[in-house]
Phi, psi and omega in degrees: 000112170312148158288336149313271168354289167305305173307317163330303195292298186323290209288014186267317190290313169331324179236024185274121196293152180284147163303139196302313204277356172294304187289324211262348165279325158308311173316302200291340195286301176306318186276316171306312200290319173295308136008281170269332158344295189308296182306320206287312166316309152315291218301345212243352189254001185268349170268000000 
């Protein structure tokens, strides 16, 4: 594989838009976790 050929490939990947339902499964992910932080943090300070 030429250094064109590679640079090519990166910026194709680079710019490949995320699947809507990939990012909005991230969101719901990022959130459940902060989520349980948030409790885990009360329960220890209510014990």
């Amino acid at each position: 594989m030429t250094g064109n050929t590679r640079r090519a490939r990166a910026i194709a990947i680079a710019e490949a838009k995320p699947n809507a339902r990939m990012v909005a499964l991230r969101y719901l992910m990022l959130a459940a976790g902060a989520t349980a932080a948030s409790l885990a943090l009360l329960l220890s300070h209510l014990i």
